[in-house]
N, C-alpha and C positions, 0 to 999 in steps of 0.2 A: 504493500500500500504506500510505504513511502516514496518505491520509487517509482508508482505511476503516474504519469501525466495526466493529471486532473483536466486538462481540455479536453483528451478522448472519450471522458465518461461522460452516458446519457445523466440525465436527471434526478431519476433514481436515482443511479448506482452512485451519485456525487452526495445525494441525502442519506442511503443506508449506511456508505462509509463513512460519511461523518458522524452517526448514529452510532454505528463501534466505536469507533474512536471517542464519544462521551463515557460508555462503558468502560472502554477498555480505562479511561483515565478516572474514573467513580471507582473504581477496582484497585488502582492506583495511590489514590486519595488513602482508600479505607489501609493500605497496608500502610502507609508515612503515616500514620495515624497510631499504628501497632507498635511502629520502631517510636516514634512517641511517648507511646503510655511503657512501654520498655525502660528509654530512659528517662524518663520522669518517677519512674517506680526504682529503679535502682538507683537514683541517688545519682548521676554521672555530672552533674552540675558541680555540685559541693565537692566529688572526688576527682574536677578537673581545677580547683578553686573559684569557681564562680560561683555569685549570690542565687539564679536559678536558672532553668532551662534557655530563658527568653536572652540571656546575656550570649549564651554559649552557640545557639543557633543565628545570631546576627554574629555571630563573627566566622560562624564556621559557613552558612548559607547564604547570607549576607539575606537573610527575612527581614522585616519590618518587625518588630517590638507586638505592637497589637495583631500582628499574621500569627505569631509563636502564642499567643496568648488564647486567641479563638480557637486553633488546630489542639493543644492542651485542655480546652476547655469540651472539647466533644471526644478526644481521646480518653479523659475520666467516665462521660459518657458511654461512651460504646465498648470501651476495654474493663476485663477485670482488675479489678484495684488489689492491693495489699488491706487487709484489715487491722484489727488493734491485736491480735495473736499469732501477726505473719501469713496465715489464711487468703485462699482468694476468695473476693465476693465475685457476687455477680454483676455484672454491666449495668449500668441506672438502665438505659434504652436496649432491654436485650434484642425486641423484634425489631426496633430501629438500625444495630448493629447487624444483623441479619441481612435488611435490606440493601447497607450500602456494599457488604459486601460483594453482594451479589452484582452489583454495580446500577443497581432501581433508584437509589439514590441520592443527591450530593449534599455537602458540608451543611449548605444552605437549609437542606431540606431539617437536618438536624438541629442545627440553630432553631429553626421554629418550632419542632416539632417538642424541645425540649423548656422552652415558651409556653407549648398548648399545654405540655403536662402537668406546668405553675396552678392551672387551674382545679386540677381535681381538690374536693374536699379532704380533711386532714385526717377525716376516719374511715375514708376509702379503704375498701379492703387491697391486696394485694393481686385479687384475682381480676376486680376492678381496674386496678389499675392497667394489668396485664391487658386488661379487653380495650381498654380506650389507647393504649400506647398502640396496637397492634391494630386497630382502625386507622389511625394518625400515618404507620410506616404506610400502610395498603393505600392510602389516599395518596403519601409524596410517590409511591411508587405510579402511579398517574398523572400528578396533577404538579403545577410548579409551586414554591416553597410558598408564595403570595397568599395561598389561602387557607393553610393548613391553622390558624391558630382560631380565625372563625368556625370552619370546622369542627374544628378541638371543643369551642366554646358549646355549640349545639350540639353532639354529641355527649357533651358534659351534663347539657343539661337533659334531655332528654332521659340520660340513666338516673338522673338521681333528683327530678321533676315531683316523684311521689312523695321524696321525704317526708313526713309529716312535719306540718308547719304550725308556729306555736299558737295556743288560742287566746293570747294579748291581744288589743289591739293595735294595729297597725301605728306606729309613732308617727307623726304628723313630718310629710315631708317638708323638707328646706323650704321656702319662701324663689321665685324664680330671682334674680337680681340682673340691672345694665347699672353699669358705672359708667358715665359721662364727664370727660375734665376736659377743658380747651386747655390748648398748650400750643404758639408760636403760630397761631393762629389757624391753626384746627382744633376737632371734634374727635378729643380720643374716647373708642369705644373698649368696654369689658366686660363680659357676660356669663351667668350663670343661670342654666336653665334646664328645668326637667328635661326628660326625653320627649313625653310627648309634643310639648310648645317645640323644641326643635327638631323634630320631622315635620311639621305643620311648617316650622320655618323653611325648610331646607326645600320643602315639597314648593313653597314662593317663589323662594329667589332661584330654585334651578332652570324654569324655560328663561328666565331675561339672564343667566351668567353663560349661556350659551356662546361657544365664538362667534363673530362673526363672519359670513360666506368671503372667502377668496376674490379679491376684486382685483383691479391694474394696479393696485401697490401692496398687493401682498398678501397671505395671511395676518388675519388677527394677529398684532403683534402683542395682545395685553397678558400679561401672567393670571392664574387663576385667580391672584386675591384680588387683580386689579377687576377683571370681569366680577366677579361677587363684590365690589365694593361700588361698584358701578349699578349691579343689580340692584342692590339698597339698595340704593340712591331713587332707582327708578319706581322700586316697589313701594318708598316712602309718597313718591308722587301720583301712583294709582292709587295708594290708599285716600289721598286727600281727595282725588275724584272718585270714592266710591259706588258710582255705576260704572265703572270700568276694570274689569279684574282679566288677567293674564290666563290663554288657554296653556295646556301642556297634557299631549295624550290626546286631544279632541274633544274636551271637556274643562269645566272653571277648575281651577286647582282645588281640589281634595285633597286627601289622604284616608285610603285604605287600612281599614284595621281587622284582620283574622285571629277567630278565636273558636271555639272548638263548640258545639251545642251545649254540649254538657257541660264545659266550665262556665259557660254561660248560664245556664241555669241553676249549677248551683252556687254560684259567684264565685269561683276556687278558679285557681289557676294562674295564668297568663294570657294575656294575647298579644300580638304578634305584630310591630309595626311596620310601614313598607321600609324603615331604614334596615328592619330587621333587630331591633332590639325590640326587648319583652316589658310589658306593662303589666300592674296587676289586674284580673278582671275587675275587682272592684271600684276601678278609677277607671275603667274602659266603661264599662255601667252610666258612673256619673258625667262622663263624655259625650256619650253617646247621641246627646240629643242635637250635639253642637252642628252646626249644617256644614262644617267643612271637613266632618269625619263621615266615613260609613264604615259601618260595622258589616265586615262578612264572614257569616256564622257557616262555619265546615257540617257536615254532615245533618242539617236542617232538611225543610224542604226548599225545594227550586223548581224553575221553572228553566225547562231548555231552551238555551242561546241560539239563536241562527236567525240572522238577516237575510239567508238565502243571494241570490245572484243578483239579485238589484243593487247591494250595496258592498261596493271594494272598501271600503276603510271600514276598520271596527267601531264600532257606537258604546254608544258610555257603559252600557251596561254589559257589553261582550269584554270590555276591556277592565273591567270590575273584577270580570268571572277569570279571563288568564291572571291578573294579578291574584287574586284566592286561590286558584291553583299552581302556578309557575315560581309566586312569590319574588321575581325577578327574573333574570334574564335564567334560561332553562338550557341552555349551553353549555356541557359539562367543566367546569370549572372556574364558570366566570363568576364574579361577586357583587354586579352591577345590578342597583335595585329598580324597582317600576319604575321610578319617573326617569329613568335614563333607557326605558328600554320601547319599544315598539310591537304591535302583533303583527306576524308574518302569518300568509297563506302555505299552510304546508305542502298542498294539491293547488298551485297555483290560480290567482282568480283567472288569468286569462286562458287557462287548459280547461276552463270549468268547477275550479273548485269553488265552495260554497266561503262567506264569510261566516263562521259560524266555531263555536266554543270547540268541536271537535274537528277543523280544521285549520286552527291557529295555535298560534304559539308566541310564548314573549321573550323578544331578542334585541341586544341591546344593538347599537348599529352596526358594530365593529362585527357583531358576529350575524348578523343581519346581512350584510354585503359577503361573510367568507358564505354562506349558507348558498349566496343566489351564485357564488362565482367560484365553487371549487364539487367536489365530487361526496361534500359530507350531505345525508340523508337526515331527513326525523321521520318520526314513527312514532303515532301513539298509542300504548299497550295499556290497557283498562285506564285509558284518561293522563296516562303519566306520560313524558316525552321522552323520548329515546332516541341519542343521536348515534349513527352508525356512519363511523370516519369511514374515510378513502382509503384505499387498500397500500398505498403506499407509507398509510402510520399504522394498517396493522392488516397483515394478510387476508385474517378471518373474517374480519370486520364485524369483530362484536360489537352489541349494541353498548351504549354510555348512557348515563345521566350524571343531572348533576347533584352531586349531596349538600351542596349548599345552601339551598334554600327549603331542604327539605324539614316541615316542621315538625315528623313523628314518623 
């Protein structure tokens, strides 16, 4: 492979060898990782006279100080340590150790993966623990390191949702707070604010912080604070015209709140916002009646979606129904929530597909254009979406979903 001439190779063959070559180098990784925790465990620092490993590999490697420090920091991880009797233990991340060796994979992926495991509760059991670590490795072994600690988090919660919860009353949350000081002749702002006021907010300012379209000087040159600081701005002057409110999705800005029939009825639980963080139901309840939330209750009764062929874009209430179901973009590994995402026709409308709750799907755009411009498929198996890549990222082309947005 080294010495072939990479202009002769198709396509493929230029993707699959670079595809070894990340294994063959995740393989690679995990053994510098073993000579590592080797000499970190016998002491080679202190018996070459250096204060620790981090001294003795910038001179002998010439690494960077914080490189020796990270690579240390996952080799205690994934390698057996010396105990307090000489003893080996075992690996903090044994199924994480497993995976990189295999070369599924990278450093990255353990950095976060060892982040998601921060979360488990302190009286988890061990077998607990085992099952959430070894969902974590199975997930980087698919997906990139970006969204393994969200992951972690609903996984987390999910196992241990049932807890029993104490029968006090609820302590009285924080108060929301904005601090305002001029300073050199602006308006500095400082905010603290529940969850719910900020997905209400975020669900505002996200159609007006949009870029703006490519014209004869450019792309939007403004950074994201500067679009959201702009947005305000703008959203402070729709509010002062109050008959004027901002569409996003094809409808006045809401926000979507999913919660389950039965926690709803018996006030217990959570429910589920579109940022994707959880609220109690019982503050979902006293919400509810606000007219810029709707509540969409899982397993109720309904009534089936379809606008049928008369209408290509989805209407408010089809697009109510994929955000209750998809919860976001439904792309296996993406983490982008409703208001950034779009409903696609799976059976295209101009082949004849229907607009309709069982021929749509919510995609953010990014993955909305690879969908119409590449060989990846969806498919819906009892209502759920099911992406099946291009043969050229997996032979077989098994189906995918995505576990991200999955609420149980």
């Amino acid at each position: 492979m080294v010495d072939t001439d990479l202009s002769l190779l198709s396509s493929g063959e230029l993707l699959d060898g670079f595809a070894a070559l990340e294994v063959q180098s995740r393989v690679l990784a995990e053994r510098k990782l073993r000579w590592i925790a080797e000499m970190d465990r016998r002491g080679l620092a202190v018996e070459l006279g250096y204060k620790d490993l981090v001294g003795v590999l910038k001179d002998r490697v010439q690494w960077d100080p914080a490189v020796t420090r990270a690579k240390l920091r996952n080799a205690r991880r994934l390698m057996p340590q010396l105990g307090p009797s000489g003893g080996e233990t075992a690996p903090v991340l044994p199924a994480t150790a497993e995976a990189m060796a295999e070369g599924g994979v990278t450093e990255e992926h353990v950095e976060e993966i060892a982040k998601a495991m921060k979360r488990m509760p302190k009286d988890a059991t061990p077998e607990q623990t085992a099952f959430i670590e070894q969902q974590l490795a199975d997930y980087g072994r698919q997906f990139e390191p970006g969204g393994i600690r969200g992951f972690g988090k609903k996984i987390v919660y999910r196992m241990f949702q049932n807890d029993e919860e104490p029968d006090d009353r609820d302590p009285a949350p924080p108060g929301n707070q904005i601090v305002l000081r001029e300073q050199h002749g602006r308006l500095k702002l400082w905010g603290d604010i529940d969850l719910m006021t900020g997905a209400r907010f975020q669900a505002a300012l996200d159609p007006l912080s949009k870029p703006r379209p490519t014209d004869a000087e450019g792309p939007d040159p403004r950074t994201l604070a500067e679009r959201q600081g702009d947005a305000f701005a703008e959203l402070i002057d729709l509010m002062l015209r109050a008959d004027v409110m901002p569409e996003h999705g094809g409808e006045t800005v809401t926000m979507a709140v999913t919660v389950s029939y039965e926690d709803l009825k018996a006030n217990v639980g959570s429910a589920v916002l579109d940022s994707q963080e959880r609220i109690p139901v019982k503050q979902l309840r006293r919400l509810a009646c606000d007219a810029g939330i709707i509540p969409i209750v899982l397993s109720g009764r309904s009534q089936p979606l379809n606008v049928g062929r008369k209408a290509r874009l989805f209407n408010t209430g089809l697009r109510r129904a994929l955000v209750a179901r998809d919860r976001g973009c439904a792309f296996p590994g993406c983490n982008r929530p409703p208001r950034h995402c779009e409903g696609h026709h799976i059976k295209p409308w101009f082949e004849g597909g229907k607009t309709s709750l069982h021929n749509g799907v919510l995609l953010c755009r990014r993955h909305h254009d690879l969908i119409h411009h590449s060989d990846w498929e969806v498919k819906l198996r009892n209502g759920i979406p099911y992406f099946i890549p291009p043969a050229f990222l997996d032979p077989l082309r098994q189906p995918r979903r995505n576990p991200l947005h999955m609420v149980s």
